[in-house]
Backbone as a ProteinNet text record, in pm:
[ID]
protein_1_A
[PRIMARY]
XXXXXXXXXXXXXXXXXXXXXXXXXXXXXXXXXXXXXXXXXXXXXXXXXXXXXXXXXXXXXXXXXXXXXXXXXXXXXXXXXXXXXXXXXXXXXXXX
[TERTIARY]
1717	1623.1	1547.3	1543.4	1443	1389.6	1276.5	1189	1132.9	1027.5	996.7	864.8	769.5	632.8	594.4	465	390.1	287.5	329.4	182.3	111.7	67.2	8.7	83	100.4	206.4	110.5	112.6	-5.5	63.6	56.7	152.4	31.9	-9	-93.7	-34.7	-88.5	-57.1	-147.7	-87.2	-183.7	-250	-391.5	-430.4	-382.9	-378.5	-304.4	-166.7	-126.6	54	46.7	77.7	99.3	259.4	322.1	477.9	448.4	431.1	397.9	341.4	428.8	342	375.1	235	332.3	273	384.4	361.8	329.6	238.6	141.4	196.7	215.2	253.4	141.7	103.4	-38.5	44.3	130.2	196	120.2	1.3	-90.6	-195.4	-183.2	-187.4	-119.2	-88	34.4	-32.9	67.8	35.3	160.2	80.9	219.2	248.8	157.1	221.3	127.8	235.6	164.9	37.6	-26.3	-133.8	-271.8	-212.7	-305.6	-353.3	-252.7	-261.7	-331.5	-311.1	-415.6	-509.9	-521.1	-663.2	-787.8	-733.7	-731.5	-786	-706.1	-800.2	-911.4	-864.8	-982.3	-1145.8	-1137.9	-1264.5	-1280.9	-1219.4	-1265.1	-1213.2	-1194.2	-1172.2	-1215	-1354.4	-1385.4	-1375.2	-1404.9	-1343.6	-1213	-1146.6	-954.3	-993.3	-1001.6	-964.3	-1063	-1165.1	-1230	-1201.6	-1171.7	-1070.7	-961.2	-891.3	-748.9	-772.3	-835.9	-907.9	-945.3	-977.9	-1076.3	-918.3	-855.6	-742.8	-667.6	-660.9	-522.6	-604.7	-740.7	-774.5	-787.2	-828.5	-778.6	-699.1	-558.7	-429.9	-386.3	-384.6	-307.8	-368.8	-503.2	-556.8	-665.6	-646.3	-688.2	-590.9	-619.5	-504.6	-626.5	-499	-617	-514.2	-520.7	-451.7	-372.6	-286.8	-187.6	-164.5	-147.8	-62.8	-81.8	-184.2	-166	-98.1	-4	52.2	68.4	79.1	139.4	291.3	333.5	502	552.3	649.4	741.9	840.4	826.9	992.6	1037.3	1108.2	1232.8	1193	1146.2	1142.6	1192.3	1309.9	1352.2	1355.1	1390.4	1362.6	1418.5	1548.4	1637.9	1547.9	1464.3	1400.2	1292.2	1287.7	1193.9	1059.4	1106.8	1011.5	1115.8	1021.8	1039.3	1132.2	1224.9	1283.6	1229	1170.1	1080.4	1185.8	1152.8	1167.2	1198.1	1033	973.6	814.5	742.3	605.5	509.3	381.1	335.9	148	162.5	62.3	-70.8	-173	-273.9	-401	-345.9	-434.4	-354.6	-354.5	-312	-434.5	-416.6	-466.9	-520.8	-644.3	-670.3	-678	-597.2	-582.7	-666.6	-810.5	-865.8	-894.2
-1212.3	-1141.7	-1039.7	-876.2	-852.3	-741.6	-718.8	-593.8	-489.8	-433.5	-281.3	-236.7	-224.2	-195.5	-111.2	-45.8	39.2	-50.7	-33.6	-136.2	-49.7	-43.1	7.8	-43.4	36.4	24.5	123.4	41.9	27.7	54.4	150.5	120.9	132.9	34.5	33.9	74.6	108.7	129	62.7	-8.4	-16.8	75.7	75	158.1	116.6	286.9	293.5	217.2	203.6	180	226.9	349.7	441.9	370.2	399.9	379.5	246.1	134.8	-17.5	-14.8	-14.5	-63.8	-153.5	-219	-286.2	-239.3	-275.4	-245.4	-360.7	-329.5	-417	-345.5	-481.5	-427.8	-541.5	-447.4	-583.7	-592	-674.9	-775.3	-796.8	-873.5	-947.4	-800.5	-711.6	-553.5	-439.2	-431.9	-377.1	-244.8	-187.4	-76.4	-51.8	7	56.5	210.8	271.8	417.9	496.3	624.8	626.4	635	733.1	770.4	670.9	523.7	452.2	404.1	372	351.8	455.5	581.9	714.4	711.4	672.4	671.9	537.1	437.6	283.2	362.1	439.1	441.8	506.3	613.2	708.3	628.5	542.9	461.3	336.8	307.1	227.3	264.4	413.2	448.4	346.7	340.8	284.9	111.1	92.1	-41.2	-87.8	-49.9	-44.9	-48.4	103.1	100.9	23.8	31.4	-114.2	-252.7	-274.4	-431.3	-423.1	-320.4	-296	-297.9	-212.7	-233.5	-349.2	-403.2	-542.4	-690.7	-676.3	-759.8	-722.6	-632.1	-525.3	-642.4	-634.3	-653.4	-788.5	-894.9	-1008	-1070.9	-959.9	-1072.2	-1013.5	-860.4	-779.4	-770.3	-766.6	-733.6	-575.2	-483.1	-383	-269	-247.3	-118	-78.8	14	115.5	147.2	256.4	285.6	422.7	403	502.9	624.6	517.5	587.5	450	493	450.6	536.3	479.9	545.3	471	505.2	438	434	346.5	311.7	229.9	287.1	171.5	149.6	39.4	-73.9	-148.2	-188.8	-322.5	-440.9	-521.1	-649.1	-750.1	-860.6	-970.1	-1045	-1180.4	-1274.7	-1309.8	-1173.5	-1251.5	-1103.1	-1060.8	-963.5	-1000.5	-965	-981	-870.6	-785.8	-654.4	-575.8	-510.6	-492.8	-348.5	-300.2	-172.6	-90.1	13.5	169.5	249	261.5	393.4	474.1	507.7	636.4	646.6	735.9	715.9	884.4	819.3	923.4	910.8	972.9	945.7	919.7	864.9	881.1	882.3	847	880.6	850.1	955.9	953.4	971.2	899.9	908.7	1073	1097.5	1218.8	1364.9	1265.8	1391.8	1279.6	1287.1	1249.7	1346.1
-1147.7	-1232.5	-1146.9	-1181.6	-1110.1	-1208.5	-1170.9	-1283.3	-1190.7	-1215.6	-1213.5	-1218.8	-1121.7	-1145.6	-1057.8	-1057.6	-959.1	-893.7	-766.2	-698	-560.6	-489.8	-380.3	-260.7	-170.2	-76.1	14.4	110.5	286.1	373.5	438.6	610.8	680.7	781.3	854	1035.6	1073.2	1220.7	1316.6	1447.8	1562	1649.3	1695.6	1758.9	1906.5	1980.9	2099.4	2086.4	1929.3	1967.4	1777.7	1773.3	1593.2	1572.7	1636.3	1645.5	1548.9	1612.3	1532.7	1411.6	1292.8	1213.1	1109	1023.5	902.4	790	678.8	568.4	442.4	309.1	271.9	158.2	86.6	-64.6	-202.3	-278.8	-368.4	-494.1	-466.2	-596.6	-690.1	-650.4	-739.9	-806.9	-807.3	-883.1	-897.2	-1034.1	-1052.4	-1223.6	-1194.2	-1263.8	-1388.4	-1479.6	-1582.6	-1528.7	-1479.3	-1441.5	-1335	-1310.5	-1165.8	-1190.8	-1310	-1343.3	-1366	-1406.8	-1385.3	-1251	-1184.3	-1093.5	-969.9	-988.2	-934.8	-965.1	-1101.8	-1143.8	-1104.9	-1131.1	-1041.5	-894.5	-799.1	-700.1	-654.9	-762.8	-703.6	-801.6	-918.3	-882.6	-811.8	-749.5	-655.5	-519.6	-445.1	-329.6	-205.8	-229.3	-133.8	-78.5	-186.7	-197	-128.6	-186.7	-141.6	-42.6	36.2	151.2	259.2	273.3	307.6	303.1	185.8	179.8	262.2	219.9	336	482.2	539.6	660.8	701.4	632.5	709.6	649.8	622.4	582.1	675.3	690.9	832.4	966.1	958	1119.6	1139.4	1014.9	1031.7	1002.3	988	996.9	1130.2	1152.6	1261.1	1375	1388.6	1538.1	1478.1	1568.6	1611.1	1547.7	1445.7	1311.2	1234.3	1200.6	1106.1	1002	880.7	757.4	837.9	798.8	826.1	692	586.3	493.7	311.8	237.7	96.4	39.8	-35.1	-207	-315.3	-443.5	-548.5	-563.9	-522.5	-533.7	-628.9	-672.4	-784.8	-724.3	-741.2	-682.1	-758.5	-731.1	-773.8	-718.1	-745.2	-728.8	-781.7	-686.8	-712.6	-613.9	-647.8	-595.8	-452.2	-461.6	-324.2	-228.4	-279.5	-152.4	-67.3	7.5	102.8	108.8	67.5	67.7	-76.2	-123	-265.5	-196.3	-324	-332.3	-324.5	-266.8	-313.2	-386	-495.5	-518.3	-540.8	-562.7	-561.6	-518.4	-469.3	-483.9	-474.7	-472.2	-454.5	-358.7	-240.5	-147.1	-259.8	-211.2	-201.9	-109.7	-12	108.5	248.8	349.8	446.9	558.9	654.3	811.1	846.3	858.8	888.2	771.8	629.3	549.5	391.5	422.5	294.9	169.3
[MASK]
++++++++++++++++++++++++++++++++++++++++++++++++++++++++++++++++++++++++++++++++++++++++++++++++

């Protein structure tokens, strides 16, 4: 079985190592389209990315946000990390 949603998709990077990074996908919020989901962040900007931040540093160490977007994937059961795609940025490292 697998289905089809828009969720937020994180690449976080380590500081003094960018190359390293991981990626964060919020299952448990999910969108019917990109537009809600754009819209979803820009009122609660700050939030997000603050929660994200502070979740990055106590599972990962010392990271920062690289790269949010709204992505739709494929998700089933035999994956490990969902299908992308397609997406569309919403906030990048240096370019708010």
């Amino acid at each position: 079985m697998k289905f089809f949603a828009i969720i937020f998709l994180a690449t976080l990077s380590y500081i003094g190592d960018e190359e390293r990074t991981e990626n964060l996908y919020s299952y448990q919020l999910q969108f019917e389209s990109y537009d809600e989901c754009i819209h979803f962040y820009n009122n609660n900007t700050a939030n997000l990315l603050n929660g994200l931040l502070e979740y990055g540093k106590e599972k990962y160490g010392d990271i920062q946000i690289e790269y949010l977007s709204c992505a739709e994937v494929e998700i089933t059961p035999t994956l490990d990390v969902p299908n992308v795609i397609g997406q569309k940025p919403i906030y990048k490292r240096g370019n708010r």
